[in-house]
MIDOSE-1310 file (N, C-alpha, C; in nm, 2 decimals, decimal comma, always signed):
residues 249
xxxx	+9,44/+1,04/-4,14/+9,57/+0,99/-4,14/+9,67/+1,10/-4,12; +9,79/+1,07/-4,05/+9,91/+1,18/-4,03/+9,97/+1,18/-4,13; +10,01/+1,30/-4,17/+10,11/+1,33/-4,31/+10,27/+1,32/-4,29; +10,26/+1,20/-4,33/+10,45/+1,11/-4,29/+10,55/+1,19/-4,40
xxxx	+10,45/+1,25/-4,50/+10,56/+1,30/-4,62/+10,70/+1,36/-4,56; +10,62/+1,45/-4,47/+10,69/+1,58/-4,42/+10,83/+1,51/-4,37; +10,79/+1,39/-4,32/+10,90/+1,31/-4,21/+10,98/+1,20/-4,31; +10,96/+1,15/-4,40/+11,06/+1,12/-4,50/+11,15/+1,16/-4,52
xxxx	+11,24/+1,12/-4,52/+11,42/+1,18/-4,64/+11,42/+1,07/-4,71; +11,48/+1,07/-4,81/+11,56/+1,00/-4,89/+11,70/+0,99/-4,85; +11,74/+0,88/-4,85/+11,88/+0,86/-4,78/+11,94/+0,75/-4,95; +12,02/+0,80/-4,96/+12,10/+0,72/-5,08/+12,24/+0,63/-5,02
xxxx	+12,17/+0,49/-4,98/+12,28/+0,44/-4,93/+12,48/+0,43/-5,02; +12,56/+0,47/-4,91/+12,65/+0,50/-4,98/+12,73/+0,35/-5,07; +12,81/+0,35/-5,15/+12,85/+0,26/-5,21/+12,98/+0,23/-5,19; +13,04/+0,07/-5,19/+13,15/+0,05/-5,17/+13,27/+0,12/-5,20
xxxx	+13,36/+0,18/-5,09/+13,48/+0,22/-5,15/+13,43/+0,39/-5,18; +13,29/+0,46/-5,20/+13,30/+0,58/-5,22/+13,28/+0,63/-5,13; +13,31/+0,73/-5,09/+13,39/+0,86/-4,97/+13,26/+0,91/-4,91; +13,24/+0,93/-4,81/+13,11/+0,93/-4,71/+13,15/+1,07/-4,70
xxxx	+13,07/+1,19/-4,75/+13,09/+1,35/-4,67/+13,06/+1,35/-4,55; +13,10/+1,46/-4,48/+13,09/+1,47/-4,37/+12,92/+1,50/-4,32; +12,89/+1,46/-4,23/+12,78/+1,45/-4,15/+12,67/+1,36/-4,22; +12,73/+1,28/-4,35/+12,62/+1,18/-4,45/+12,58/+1,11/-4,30
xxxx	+12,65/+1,02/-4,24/+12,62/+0,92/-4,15/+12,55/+0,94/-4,04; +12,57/+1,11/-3,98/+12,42/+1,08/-3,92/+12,29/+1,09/-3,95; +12,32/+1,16/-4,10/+12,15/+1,18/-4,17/+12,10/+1,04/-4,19; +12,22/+0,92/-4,16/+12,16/+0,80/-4,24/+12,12/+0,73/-4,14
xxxx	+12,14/+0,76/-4,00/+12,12/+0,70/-3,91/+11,98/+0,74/-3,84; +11,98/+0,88/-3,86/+11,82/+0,98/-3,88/+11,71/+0,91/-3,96; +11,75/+0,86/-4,09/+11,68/+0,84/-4,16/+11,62/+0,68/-4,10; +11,67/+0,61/-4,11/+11,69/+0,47/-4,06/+11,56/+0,48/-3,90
xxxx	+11,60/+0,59/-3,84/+11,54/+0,60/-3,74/+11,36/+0,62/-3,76; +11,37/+0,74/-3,87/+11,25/+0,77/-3,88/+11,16/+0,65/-3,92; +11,25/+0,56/-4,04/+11,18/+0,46/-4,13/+11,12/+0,35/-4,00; +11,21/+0,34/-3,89/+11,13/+0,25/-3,82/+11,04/+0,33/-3,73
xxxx	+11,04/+0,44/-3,69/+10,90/+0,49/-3,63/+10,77/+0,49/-3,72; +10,79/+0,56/-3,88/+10,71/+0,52/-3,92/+10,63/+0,39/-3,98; +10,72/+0,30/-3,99/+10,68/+0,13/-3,99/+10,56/+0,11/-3,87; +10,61/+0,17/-3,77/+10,52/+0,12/-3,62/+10,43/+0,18/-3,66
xxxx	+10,42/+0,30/-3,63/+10,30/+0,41/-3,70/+10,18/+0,35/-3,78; +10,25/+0,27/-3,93/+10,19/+0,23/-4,01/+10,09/+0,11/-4,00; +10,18/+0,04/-3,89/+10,17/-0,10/-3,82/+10,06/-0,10/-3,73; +10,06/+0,03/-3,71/+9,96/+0,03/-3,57/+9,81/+0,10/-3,63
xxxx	+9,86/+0,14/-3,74/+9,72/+0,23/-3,78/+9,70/+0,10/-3,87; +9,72/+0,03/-3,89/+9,67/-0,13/-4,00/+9,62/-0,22/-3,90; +9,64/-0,22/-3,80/+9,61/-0,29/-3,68/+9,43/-0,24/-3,66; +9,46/-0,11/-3,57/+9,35/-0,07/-3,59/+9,23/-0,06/-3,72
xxxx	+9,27/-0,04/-3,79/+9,18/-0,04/-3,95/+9,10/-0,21/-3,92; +9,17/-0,29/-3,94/+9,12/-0,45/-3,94/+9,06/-0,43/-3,80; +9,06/-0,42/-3,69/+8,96/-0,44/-3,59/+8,88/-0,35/-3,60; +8,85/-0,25/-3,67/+8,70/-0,17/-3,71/+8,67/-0,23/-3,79
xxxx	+8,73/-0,31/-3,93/+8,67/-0,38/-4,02/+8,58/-0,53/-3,95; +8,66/-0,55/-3,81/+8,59/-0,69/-3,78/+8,43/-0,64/-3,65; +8,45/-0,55/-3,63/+8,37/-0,48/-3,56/+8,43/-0,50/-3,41; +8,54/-0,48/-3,37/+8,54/-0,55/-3,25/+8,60/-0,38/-3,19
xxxx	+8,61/-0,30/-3,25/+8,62/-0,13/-3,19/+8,50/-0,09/-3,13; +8,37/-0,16/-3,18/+8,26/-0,10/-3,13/+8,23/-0,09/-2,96; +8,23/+0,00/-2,89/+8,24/-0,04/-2,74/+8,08/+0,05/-2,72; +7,99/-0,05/-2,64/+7,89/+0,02/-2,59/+7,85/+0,14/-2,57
xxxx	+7,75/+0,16/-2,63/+7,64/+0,34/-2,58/+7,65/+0,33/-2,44; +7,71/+0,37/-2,34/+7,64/+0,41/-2,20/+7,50/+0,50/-2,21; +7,40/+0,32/-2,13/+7,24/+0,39/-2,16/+7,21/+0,55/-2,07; +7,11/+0,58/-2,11/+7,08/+0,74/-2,04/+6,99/+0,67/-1,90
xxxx	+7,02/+0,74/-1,81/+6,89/+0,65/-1,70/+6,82/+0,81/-1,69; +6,68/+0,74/-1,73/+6,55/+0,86/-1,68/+6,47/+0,88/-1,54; +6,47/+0,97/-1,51/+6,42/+0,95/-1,39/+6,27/+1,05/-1,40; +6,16/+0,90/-1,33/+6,02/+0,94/-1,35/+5,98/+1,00/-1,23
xxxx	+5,89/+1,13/-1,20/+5,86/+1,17/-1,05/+5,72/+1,16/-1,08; +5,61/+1,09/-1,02/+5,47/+1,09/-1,00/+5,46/+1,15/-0,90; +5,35/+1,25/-0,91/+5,32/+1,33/-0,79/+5,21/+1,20/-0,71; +5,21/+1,25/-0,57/+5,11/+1,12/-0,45/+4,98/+1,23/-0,50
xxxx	+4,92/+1,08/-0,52/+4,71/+1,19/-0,55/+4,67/+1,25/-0,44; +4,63/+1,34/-0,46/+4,54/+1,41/-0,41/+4,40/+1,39/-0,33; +4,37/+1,41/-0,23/+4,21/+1,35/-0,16/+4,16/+1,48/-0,23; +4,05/+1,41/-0,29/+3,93/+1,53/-0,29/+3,81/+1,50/-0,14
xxxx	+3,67/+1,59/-0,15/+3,59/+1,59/-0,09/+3,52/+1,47/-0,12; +3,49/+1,41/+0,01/+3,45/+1,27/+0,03/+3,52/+1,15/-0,06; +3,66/+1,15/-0,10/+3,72/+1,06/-0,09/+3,88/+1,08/-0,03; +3,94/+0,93/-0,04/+4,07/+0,91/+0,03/+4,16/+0,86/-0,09
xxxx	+4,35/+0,89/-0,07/+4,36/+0,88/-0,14/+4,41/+0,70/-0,14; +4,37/+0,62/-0,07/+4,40/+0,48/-0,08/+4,26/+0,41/+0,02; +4,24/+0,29/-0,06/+4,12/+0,25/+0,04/+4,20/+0,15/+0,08; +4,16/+0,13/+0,25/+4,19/+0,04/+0,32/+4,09/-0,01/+0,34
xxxx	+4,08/-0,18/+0,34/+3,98/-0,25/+0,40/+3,94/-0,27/+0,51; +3,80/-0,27/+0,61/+3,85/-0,26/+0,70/+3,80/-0,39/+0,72; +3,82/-0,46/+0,87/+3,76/-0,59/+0,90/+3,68/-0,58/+1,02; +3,56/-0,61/+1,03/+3,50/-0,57/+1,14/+3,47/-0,69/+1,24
xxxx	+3,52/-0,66/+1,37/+3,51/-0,85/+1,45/+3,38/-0,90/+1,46; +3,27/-0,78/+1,44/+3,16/-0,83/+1,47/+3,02/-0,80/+1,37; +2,98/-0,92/+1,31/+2,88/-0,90/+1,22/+2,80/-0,78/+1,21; +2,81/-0,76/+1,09/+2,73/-0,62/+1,04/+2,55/-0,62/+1,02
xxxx	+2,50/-0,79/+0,98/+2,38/-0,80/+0,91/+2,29/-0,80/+1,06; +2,20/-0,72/+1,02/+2,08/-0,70/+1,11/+2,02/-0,84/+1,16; +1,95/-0,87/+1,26/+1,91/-0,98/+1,30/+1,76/-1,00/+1,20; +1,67/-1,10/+1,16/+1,57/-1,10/+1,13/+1,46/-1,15/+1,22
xxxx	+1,36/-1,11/+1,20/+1,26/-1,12/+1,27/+1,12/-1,18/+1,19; +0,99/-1,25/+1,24/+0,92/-1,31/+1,17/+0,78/-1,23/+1,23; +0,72/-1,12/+1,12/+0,61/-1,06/+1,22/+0,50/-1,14/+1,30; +0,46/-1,12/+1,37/+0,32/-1,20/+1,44/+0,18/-1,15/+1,39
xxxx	+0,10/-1,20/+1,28/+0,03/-1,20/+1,25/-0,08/-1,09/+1,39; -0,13/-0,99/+1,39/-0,25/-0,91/+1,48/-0,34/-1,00/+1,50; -0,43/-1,07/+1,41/-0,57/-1,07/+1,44/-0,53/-1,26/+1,46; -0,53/-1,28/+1,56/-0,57/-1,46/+1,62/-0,62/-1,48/+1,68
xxxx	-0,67/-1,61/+1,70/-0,79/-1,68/+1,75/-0,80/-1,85/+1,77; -0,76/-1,85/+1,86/-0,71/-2,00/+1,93/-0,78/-2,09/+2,03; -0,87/-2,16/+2,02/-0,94/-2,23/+2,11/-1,11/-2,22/+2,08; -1,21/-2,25/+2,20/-1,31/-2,23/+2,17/-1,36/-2,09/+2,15
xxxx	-1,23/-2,02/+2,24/-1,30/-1,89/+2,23/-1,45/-1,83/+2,28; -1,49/-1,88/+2,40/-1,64/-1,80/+2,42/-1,65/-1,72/+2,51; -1,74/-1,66/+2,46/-1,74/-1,51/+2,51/-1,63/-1,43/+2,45; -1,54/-1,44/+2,39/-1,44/-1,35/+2,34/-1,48/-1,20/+2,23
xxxx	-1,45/-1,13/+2,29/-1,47/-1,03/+2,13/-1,36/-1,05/+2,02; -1,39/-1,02/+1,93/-1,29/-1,05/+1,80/-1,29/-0,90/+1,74; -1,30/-0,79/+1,76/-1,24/-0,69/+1,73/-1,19/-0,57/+1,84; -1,15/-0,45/+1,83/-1,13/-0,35/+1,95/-1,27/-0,27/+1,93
xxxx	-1,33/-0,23/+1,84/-1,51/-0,18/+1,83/-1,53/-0,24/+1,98; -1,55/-0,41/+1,90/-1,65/-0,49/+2,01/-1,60/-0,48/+2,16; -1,46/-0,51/+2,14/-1,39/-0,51/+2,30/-1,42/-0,35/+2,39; -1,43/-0,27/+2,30/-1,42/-0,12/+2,36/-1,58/-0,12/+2,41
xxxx	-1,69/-0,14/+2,37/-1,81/-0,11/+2,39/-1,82/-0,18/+2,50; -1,79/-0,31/+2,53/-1,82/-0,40/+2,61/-1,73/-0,36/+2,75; -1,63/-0,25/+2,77/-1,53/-0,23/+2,85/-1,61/-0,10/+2,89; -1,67/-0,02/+2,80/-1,76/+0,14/+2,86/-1,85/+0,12/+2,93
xxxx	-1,92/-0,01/+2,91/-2,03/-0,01/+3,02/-2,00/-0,11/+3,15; -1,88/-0,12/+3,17/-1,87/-0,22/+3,28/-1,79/-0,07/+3,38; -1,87/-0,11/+3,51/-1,77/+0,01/+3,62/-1,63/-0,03/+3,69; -1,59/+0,08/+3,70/-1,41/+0,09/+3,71/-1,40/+0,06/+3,83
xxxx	-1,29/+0,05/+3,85/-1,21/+0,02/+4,00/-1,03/+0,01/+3,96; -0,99/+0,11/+4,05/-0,85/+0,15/+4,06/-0,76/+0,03/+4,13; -0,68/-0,05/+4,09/-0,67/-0,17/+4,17/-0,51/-0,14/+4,12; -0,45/-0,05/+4,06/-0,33/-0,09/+4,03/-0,22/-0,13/+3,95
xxxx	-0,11/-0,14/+3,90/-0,05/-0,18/+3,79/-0,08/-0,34/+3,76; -0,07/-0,42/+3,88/-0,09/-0,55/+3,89/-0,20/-0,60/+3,94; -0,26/-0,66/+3,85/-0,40/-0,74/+3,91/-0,43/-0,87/+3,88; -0,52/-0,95/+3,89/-0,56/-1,09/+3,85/-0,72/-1,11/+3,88
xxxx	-0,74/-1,18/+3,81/-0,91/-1,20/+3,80/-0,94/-1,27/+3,96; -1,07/-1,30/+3,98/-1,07/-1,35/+4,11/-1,07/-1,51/+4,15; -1,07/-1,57/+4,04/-1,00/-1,70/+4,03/-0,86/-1,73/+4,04; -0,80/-1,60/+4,00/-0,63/-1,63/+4,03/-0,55/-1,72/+3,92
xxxx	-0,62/-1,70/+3,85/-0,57/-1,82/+3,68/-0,49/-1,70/+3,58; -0,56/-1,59/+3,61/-0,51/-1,53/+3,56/-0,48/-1,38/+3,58; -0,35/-1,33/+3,57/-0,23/-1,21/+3,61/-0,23/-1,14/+3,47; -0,24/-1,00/+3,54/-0,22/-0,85/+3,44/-0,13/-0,81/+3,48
xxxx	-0,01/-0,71/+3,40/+0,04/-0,63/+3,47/+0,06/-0,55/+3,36; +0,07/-0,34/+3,43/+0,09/-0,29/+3,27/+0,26/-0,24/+3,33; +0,35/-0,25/+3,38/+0,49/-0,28/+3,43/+0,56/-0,34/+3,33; +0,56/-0,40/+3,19/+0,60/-0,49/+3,12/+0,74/-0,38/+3,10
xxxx	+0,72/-0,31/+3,04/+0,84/-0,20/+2,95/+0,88/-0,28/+2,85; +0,97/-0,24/+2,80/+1,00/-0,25/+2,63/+0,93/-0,26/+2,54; +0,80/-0,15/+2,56/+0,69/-0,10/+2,45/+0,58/-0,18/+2,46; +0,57/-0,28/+2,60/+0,45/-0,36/+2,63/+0,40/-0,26/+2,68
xxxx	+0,25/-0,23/+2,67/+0,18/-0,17/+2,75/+0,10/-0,24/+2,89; +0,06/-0,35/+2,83/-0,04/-0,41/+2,93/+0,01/-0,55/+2,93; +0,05/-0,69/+3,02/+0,08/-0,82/+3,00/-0,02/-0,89/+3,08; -0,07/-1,04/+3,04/-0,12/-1,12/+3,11/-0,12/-1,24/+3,07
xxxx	-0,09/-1,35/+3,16/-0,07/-1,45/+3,14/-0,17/-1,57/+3,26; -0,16/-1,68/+3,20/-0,23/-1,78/+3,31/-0,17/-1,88/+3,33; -0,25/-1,96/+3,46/-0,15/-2,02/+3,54/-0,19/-2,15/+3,49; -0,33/-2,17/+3,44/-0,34/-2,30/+3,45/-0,48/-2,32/+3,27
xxxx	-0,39/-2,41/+3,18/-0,50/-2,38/+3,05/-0,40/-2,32/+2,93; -0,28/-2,34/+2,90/-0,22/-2,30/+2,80/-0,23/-2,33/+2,69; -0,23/-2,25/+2,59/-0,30/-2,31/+2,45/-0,20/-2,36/+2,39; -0,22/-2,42/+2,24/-0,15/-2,44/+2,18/-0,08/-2,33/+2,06
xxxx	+0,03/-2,34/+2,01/+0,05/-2,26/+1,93/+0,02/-2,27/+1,81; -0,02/-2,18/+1,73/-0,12/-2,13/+1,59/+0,00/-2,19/+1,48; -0,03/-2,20/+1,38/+0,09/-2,27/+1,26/+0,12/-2,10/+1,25; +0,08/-1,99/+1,24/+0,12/-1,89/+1,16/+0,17/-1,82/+1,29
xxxx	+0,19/-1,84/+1,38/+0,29/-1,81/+1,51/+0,34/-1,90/+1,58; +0,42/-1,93/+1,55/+0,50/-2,10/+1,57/+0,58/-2,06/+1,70; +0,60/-2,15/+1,81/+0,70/-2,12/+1,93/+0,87/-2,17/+1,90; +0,93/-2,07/+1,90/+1,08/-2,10/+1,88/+1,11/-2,22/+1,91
xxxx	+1,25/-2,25/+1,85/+1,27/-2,40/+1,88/+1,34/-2,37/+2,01; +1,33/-2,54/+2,10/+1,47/-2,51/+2,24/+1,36/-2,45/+2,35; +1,24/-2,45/+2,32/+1,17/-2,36/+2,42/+1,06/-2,43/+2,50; +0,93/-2,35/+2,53/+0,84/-2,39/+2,56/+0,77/-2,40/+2,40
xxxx	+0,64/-2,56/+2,42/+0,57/-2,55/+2,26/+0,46/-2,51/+2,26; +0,39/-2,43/+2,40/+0,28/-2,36/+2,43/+0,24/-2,23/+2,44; +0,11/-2,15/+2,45/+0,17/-2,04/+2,48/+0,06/-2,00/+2,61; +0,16/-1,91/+2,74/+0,09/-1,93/+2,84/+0,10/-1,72/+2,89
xxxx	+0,10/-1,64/+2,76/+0,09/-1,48/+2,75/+0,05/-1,45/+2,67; +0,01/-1,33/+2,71/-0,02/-1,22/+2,55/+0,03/-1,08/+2,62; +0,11/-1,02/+2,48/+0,16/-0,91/+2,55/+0,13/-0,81/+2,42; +0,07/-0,65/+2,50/+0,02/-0,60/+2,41/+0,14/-0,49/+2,39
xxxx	+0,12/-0,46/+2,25/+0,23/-0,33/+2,21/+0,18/-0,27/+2,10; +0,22/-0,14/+2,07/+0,20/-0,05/+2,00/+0,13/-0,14/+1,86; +0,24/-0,18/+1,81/+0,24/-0,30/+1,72/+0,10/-0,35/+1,69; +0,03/-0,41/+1,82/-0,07/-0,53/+1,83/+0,00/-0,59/+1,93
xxxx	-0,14/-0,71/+1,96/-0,07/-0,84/+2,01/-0,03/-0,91/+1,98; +0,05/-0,97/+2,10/+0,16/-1,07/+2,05/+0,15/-1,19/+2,18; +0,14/-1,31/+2,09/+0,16/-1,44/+2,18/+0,28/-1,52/+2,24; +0,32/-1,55/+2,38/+0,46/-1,54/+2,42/+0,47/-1,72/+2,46
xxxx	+0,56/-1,81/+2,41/+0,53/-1,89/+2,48/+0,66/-1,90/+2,59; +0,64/-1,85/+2,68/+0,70/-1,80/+2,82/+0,68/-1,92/+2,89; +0,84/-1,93/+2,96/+0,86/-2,03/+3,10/+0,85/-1,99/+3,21; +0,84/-1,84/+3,22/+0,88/-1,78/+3,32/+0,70/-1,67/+3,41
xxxx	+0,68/-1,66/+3,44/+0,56/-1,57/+3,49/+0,50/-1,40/+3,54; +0,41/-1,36/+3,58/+0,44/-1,22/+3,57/+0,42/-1,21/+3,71; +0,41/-1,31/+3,81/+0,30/-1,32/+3,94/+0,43/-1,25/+4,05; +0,41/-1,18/+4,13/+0,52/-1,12/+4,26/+0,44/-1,13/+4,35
xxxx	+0,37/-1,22/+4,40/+0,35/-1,23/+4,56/+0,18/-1,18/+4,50; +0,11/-1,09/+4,60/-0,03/-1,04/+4,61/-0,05/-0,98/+4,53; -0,14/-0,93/+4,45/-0,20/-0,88/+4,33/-0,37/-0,85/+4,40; -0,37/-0,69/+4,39/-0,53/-0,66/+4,36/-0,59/-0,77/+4,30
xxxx	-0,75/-0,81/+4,31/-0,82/-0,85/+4,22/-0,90/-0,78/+4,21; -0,94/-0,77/+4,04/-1,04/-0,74/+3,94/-1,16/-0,83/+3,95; -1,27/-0,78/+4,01/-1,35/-0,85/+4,03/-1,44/-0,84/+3,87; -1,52/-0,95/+3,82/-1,58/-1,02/+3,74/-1,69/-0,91/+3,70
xxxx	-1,70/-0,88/+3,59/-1,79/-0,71/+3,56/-1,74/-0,59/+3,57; -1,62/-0,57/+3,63/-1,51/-0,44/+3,65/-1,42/-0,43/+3,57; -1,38/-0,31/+3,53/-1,25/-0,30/+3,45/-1,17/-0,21/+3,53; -1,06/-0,19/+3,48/-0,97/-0,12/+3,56/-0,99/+0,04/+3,53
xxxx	-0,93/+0,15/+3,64/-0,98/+0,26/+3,62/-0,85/+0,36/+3,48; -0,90/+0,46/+3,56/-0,81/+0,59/+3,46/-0,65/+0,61/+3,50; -0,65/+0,54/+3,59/-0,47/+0,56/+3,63/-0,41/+0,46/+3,51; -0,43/+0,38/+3,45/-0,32/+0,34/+3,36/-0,38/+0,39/+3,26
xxxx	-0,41/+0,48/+3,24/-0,39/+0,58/+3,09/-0,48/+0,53/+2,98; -0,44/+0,53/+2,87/-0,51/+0,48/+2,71/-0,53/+0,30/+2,72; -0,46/+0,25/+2,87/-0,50/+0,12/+2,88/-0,63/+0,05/+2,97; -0,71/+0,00/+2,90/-0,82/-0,06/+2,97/-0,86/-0,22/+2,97
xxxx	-0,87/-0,29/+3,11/-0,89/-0,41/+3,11/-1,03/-0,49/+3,17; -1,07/-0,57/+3,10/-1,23/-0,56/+3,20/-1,23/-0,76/+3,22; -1,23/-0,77/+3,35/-1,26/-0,91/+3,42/-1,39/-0,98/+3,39; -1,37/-1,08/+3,30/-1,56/-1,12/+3,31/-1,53/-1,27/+3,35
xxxx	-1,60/-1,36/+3,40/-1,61/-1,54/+3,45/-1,53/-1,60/+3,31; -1,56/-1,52/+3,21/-1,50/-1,66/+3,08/-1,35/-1,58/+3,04; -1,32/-1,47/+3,09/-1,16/-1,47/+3,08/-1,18/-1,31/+3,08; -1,01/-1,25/+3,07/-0,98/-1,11/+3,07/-0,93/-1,06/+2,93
xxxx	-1,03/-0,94/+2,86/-1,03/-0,87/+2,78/-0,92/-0,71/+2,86; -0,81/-0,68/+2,72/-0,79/-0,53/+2,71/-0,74/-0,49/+2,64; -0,73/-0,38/+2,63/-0,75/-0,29/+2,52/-0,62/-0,19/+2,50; -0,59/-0,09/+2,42/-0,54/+0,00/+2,42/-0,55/+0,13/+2,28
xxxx	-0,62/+0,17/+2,39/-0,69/+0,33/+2,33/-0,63/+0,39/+2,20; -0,50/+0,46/+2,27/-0,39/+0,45/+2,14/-0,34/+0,35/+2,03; -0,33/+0,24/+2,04/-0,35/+0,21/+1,90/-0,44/+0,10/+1,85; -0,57/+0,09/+2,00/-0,66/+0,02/+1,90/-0,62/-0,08/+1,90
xxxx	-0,56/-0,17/+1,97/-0,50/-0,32/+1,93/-0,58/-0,37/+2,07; -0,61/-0,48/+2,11/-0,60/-0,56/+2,21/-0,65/-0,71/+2,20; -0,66/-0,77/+2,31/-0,65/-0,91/+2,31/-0,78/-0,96/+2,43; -0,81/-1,12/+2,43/-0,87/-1,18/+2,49/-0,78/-1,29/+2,56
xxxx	-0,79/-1,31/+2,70/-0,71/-1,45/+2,71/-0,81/-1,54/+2,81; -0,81/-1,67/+2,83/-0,90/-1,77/+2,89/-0,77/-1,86/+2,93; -0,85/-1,97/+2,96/-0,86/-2,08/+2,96/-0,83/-2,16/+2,90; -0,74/-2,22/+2,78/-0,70/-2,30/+2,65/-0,74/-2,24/+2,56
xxxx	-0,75/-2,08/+2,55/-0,82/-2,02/+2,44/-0,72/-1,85/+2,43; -0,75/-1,80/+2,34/-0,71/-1,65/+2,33/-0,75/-1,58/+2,23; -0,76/-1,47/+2,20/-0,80/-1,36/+2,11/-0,70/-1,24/+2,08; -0,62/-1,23/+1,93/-0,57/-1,11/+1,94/-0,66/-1,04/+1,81
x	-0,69/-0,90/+1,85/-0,71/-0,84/+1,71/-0,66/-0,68/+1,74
């Protein structure tokens, strides 16, 4: 609080009839003056006092604002620093496939060999003849060719006598429900039920007790009256095919 002492006079108002000294009247006019500045003074500091007693002086903290800097991560070695999904238009999952059993045997089967041992021995003693990639027995029922590509080595199919298909090699659905090929591959053989044929116009024939010569390689085929056996060297796999009948082992 301000020290008003200092600013006080005492003024002794004068009394009726007694003689006013000289300059009394403006000290009393001074005085008069002071008394109402300090009234206001007083007035204003009482004013204030009650509105801190009611709390209404209290005026807001202005909050502090913080500012946070996160540094952007870092890529290490073999990662990123955000994964993006990617979407790919076209299926990722591998196709499946249902193996084809090697060793079948479908029909009467006669004369057939049932292993490559048996097939091979029975193919060394018959004499060769160079006839070609494409051949056919000399009934014309049935077409060789080793021209297949896509890992066929040797194909043949017939024209007339298609078997039926094995439960444990079933013919796709939508298709043919017979099977009228055998196509050999690394794999083994494999039974086709094919719409389509292997025949282009003329074809050497393999005459009946002949096999084919050394020009197609590790592949060997031998023509007998009850159907065409062949073989292949390299993996040992081959087949028999007839007449409503077949052999793979």
């Amino acid at each position: 609080m301000p020290d008003f002492s200092a600013m006080l006079e005492v003024t002794r108002p004068s009394l009726a009839g007694e003689p006013t000294r000289p300059g009394e009247g403006l000290r009393a006019r001074r005085g008069r003056t002071t008394r109402r500045a300090l009234g206001a003074v007083c007035v204003g500091s009482a004013v204030v006092l009650a509105l801190a007693a009611c709390g209404m002086t209290d005026m807001p903290t202005p909050r502090r604002t913080v500012t946070v800097t996160v540094d952007a991560p870092v890529a290490t070695a073999g990662t990123s620093p955000t994964s993006v999904p990617t979407v790919s238009a076209t299926p990722t999952t591998p196709a499946t496939t249902t193996a084809v059993p090697t060793s079948l045997a479908v029909g009467k089967q006669r004369g057939a060999p049932h292993s490559y041992d048996e097939a091979k021995q029975r193919i060394d003693r018959a004499t060769s003849a160079d006839v070609g990639s494409v051949f056919q027995s000399p009934s014309g029922n049935i077409t060789c060719s080793t021209a297949g590509g896509q890992g066929v080595v040797v194909t043949c199919d017939v024209s007339k006598g298609r078997s039926d298909a094995p439960a444990s090699a079933p013919c796709p659905p939508g298709g043919p429900s017979d099977i009228g090929r055998i196509e050999l591959t690394a794999a083994g053989a494999r039974p086709v039920c094919n719409s389509d044929t292997i025949r282009q116009g003329a074809a050497a024939t393999l005459a009946y007790g002949v096999r084919t010569g050394p020009s197609l390689g590790s592949v060997a085929c031998l023509s007998e009256e009850f159907g065409m056996t062949c073989v292949d060297d390299a993996s040992r796999h081959g087949f028999f095919l007839a007449r409503d009948t077949f052999v793979t082992f």
